[in-house]
N, C-alpha and C positions, 0 to 999 in steps of 0.2 A: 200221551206217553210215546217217546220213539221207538219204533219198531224196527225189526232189524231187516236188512233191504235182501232184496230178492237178490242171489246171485247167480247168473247165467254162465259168469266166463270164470275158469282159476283167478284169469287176473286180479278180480274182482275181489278176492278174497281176503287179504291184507286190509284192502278202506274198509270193505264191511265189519271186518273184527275189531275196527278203531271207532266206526261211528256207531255201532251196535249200542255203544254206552249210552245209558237213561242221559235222553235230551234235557231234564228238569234236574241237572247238577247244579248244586249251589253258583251261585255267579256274583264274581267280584262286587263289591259295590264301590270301590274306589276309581269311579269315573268324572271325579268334578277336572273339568276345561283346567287347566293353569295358564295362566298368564303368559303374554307373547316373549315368545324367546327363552320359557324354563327349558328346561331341555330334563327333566324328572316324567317319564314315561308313566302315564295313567293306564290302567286296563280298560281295556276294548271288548267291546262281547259282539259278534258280528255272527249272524245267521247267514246262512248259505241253502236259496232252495235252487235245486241242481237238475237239470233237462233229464238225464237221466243217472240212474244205480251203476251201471253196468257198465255204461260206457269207453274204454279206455280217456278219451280224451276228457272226461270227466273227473274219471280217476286220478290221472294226472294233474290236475288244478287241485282236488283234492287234496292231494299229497303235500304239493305246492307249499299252500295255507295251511294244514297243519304239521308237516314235518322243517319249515321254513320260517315263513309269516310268523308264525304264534308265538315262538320266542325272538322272532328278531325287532317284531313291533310289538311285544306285550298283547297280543290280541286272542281271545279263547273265540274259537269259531263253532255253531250249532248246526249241525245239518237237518233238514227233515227228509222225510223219502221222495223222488222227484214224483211231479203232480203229474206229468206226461200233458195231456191238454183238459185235463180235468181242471177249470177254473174253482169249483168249491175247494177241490183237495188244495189247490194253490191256496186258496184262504185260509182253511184251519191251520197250512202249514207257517201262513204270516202268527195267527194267532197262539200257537205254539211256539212261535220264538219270541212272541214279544213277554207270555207267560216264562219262559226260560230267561228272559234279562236280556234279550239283546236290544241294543240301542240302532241295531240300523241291519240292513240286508242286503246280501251282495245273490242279488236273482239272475241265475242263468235263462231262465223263462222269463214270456216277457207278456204274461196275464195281465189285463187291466183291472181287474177285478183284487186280485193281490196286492198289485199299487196303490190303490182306491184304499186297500182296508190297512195297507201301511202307514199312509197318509192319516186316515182317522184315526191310528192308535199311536201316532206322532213318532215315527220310527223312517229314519232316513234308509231309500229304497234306491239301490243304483244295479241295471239293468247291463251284466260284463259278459263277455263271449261276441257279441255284435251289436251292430246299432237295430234297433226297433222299427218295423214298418211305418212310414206315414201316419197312417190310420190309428195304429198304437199310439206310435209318439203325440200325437194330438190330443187324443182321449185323454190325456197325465200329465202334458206339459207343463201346465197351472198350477197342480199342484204343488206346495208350498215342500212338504217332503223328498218330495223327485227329485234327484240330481239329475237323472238321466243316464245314456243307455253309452258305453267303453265299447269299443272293439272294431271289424272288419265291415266296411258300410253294405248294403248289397251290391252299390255298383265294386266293391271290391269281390263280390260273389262273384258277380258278372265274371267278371277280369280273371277269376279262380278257374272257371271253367272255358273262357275263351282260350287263355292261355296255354291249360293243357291240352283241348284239341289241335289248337297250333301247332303246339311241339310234337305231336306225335305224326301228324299230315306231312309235317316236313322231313320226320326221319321216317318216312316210308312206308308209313301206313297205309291197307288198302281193305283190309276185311276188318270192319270195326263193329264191338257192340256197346250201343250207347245206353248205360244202363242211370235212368230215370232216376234213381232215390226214391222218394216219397211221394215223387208226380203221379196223378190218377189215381190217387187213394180219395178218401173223404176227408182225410187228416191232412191238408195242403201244408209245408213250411216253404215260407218263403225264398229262403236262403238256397231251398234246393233248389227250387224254382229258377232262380238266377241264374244258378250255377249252370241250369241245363242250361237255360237260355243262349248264355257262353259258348257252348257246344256247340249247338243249334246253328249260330252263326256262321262261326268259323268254319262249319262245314259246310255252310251256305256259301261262304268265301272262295270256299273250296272246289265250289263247283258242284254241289250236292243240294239236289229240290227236297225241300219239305212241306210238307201239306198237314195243314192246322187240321185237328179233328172236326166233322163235318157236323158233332153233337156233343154235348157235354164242352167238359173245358180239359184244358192237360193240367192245371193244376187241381179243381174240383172232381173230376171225374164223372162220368168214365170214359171221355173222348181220349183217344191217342193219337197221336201225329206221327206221320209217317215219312219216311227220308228214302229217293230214288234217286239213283245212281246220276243220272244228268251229267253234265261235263265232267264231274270228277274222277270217275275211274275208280270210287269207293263204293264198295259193299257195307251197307249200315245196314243191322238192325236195332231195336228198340224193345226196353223190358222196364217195366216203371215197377216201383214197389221200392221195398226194403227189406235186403238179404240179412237175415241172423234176427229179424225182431218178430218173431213167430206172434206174438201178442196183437202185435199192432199189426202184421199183415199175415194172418195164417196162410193164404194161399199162395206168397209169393213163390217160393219154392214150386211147387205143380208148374205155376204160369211160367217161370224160370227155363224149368225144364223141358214147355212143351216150344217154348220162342227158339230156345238151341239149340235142339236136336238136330244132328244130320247138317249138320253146317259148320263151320272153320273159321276162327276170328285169331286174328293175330295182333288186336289192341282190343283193351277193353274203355271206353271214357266213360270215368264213375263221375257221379256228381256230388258224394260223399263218405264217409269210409268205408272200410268192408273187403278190401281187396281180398284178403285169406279165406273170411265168407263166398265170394266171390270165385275163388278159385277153385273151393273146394266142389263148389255146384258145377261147375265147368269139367270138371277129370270127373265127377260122376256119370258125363256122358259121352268122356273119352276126350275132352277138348282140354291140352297142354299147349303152355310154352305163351299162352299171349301177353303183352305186358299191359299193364294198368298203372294208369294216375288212382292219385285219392287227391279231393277235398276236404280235409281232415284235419289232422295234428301232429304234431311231434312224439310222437308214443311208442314203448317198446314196441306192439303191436306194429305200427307203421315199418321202426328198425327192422323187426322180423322178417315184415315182408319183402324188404330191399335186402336183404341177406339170402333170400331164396328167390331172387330173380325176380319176385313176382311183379312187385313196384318198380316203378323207374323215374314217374312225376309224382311230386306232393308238392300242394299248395297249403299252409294248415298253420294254426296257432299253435301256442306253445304252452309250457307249464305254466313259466311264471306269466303269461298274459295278462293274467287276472291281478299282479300287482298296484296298476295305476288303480283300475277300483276299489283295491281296500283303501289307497291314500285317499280317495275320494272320499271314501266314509268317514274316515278317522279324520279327514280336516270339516266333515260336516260335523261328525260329534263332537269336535272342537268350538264349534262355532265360528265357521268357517268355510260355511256352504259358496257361498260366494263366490269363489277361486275356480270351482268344480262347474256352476250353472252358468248358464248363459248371460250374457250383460244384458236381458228385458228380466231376469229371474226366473225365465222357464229353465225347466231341463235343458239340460247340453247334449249336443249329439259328437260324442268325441270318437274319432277313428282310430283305430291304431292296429297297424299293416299287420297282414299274410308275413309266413316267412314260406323262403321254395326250397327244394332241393329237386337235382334233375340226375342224380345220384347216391350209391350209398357214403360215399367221401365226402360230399357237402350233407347230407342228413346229417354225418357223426361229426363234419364240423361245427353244426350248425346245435348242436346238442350239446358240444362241449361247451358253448356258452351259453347253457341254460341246466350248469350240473344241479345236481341237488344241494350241497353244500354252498355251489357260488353261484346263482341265477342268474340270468341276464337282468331282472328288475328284481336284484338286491336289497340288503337293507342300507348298506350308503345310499345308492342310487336314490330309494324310495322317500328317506328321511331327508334330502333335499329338495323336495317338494312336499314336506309336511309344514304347513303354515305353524305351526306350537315350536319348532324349530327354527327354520327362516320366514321371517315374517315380511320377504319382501319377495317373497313368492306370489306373483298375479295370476290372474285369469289365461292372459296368454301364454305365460310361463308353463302353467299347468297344463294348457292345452297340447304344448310343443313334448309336455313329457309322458302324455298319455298317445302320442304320434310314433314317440321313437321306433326307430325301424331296426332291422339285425345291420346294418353297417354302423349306423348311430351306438350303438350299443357295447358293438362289439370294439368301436371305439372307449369309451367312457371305462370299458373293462380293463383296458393298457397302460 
């Protein structure tokens, strides 16, 4: 039975009153395949297990799919409560949507163990928000269910976080605090990983020595790596954890606190979101005024922060991201896997870019092509890459439309 999700933030409180409803609601049975080229829309029942409850940038995909998606492709979408890195909860939450009638799952997580058991209950599993570790990707390739894994690759993580320390080096930065994400916990994501990595570099670039922890590792913990000034003329320090997720790292806040005190930063380089979290830990020890990137999304929350000066760089996905993945599902419930997997039949590893903004002018222009009523991966857009539609939609075809980029896009909207 679904439960109703934990909610941490206001924002939060809208999805939760909508997915709050009994996950075990009747569900269409009018899903037989039609024949190439009817254009008579079948219902789609499509599960959704989600990184996290709370998230904004969760929220927003959310939204996406059911205030969007659901009428404009016939599709009833199921959530379960996110598994976090719990791989069992990630099972029951497969086996809870395949008892609720859905034909396939659009997993923000990216559990091998979930995959495995979507596979065994013959329920198509496509893996949106980023491409999948090596080591994942391997583990599930084979299987026959897998379409495989939508989104931003990690070397575009890389690229998220080089980038933004770039931009900030070059307008003037010289008291920086590079704050870690999820590095040095026990809970490693790789994405953040990357992302520091990016930093890392570019301040290397910079002229800034780093020194790899001497024990432990920075992504498993508990070694930290440290950054000395050396030719750059930059004051770094270094805070690993995750501001606002008290669950997952009760101590960060203390550790926070005791890394900033008595010190002066006038950039912060994040490696994922939080800015507002972030800031607000910052003016509890008297430190104003510094600006922060995120690696993140397009989200009120983000907008906010570029409205109160706080932000200035975002690298980050957007609502409708998650569109080229449901066509992916709905042309495998078509029978029509094909188009979506790789040409050996493994899984596909499809990329599909960051959008930036380096202000609040490009955030809100970059927002207006992704309104709620007209998204940047619409329902035009998306029904021409539905194979039950055009049936001379290919593999590369499909590859090129799960790529598009915000100029591509915002082309195709004129």
């Amino acid at each position: 039975m679904f439960t109703k999700l934990s909610i941490r933030r206001a924002l939060a409180l809208p999805l939760a009153l909508m997915t709050c409803l009994p996950l075990f609601a009747a569900c269409s049975d009018d899903t037989d395949t039609p024949s190439g080229g009817d254009t008579t829309a079948p219902k789609y029942v499509i599960g959704v297990i989600p990184f996290s409850d709370t998230a904004a940038e969760q929220i927003e995909w959310n939204n996406y799919l059911n205030d969007y998606v659901a009428a404009a492709l016939n599709v009833e979408f199921k959530f379960v409560p996110a598994p976090g890195t719990d791989s069992d909860a990630a099972v029951r939450g497969v086996e809870e949507l395949k008892l609720a009638g859905c034909q396939g799952i659009l997993g923000v997580v990216d559990t091998v163990a979930a995959i495995e058991k979507a596979n065994e209950l013959g329920m198509w599993y496509v893996r949106g928000g980023g491409l999948s570790t090596q080591e994942n990707y391997d583990a599930v390739k084979d299987l026959p269910y897998y379409l495989g894994t939508m989104g931003p690759s990690l070397e575009d993580e890389y690229a998220a976080g080089y980038s933004a320390a770039q931009y900030f080096v070059a307008n003037g930065s010289k008291d920086i605090l590079v704050y870690g994400a999820l590095l040095g916990l026990s809970i490693p994501s790789d994405m953040h990983v990357q992302r520091f990595y990016g930093i890392r570099d570019a301040l290397i670039e910079a002229g800034a020595v780093y020194t790899e922890p001497t024990s432990g590792s920075v992504v498993l913990g508990p070694g930290i790596g440290e950054f000395a000034t050396g030719t750059s003329g930059l004051n770094i320090s270094t805070i690993y954890g995750l501001a606002g997720y008290e669950a997952i790292d009760p101590t960060f806040n203390e550790r926070f606190t005791a890394a900033v005190s008595g010190k002066s930063f006038d950039t912060i380089l994040m490696s994922a979101e939080g800015s507002q979290d972030v800031n607000t830990l910052l003016s509890g020890v008297g430190i104003t005024g510094a600006r922060m990137n995120e690696v993140g999304a397009f989200t009120p929350t983000a907008q906010a922060s570029f409205e109160a000066g706080i932000l200035q760089y975002l690298v980050g996905k957007y609502p409708s991201s998650m569109g080229p993945s449901v066509v992916a599902l709905i042309n495998a419930i078509d029978g029509h896997a094909d188009v979506v997997k790789a040409a050996d039949g493994t899984g596909s590893r499809l990329q599909g870019p960051f959008w930036n903004a380096g202000s609040l002018e490009e955030f809100n222009e970059r927002m207006a092509l992704d309104a709620v009523a007209n998204p940047a991966f619409n329902k035009e857009i998306m029904e021409n890459y539905i194979v039950r539609l055009h049936p001379d939609v290919t593999r590369e075809t499909f590859a090129e439309f799960a790529a598009l980029d915000y100029d591509a896009l915002a082309k195709l909207h004129k």
